[in-house]
N, C-alpha and C positions, 0 to 999 in steps of 0.2 A: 910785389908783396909775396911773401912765403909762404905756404901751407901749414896748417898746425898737422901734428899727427895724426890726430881724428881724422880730418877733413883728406888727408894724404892717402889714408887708409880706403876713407868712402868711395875716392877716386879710382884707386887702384885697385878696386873690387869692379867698378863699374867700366873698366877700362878690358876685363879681365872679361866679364859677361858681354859688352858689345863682341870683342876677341872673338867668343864663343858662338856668338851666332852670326856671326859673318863667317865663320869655320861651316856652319848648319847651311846658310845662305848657298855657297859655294856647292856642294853635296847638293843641296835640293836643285838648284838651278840647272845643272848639269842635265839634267833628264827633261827639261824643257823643250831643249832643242833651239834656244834663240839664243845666239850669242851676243848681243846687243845687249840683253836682262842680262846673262849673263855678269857682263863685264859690270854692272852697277856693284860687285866685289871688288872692282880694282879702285874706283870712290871710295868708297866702306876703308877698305885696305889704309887708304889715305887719309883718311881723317880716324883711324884707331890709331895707327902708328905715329900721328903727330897729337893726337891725346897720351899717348903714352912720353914719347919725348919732353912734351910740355911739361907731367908731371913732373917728369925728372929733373926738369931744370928748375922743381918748386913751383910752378905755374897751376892756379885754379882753372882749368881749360872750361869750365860751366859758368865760373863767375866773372871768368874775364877774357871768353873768349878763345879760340884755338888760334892762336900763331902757325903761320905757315913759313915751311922755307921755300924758296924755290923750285927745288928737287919737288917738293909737295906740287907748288903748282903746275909745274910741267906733267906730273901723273895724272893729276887732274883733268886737266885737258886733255893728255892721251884718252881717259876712262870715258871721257863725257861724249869724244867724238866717237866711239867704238858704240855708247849709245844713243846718240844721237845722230850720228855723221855729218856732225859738224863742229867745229872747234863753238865754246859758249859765244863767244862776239858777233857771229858767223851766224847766230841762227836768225829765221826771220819767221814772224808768223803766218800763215796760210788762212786766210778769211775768206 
């Protein structure tokens, strides 16, 4: 299904403001000193960049979800072990 213009607009504004503070994110994190937090921008990264692509192929990514490509998944996983140090399948939990 397509996006009307309204709705392309709403998206593309909000596509624009996550952008922006994952740009802030980056900048404040820095001075942290944990590169683990850190890296929760290379996520961020991955799911702005496949919100913005989505749009552009006409996709509502809020009302119908983010479509991943591949490429997407693999960063993912890089991002997730960098904070977690563990791939997601890979983790277990510690009780």
């Amino acid at each position: 299904m397509t996006v009307d213009a309204m709705r392309m607009k709403e998206l593309d504004g909000m596509v624009r403001r996550m952008s922006a503070i994952v740009s802030v994110f980056e900048v404040r994190s820095g001075h942290v000193g944990n590169h683990a937090f850190e890296a929760f921008r290379e996520i961020m990264d991955v799911y702005v960049d496949a919100c913005g692509r989505n749009l552009r192929e006409g996709k509502d990514f809020i009302d119908d979800g983010v479509m991943l490509s591949s490429d997407d998944i693999l960063r993912l996983n890089q991002g997730f072990t960098k904070v977690f140090g563990a791939e997601p399948t890979a983790l277990e939990a510690k009780e």
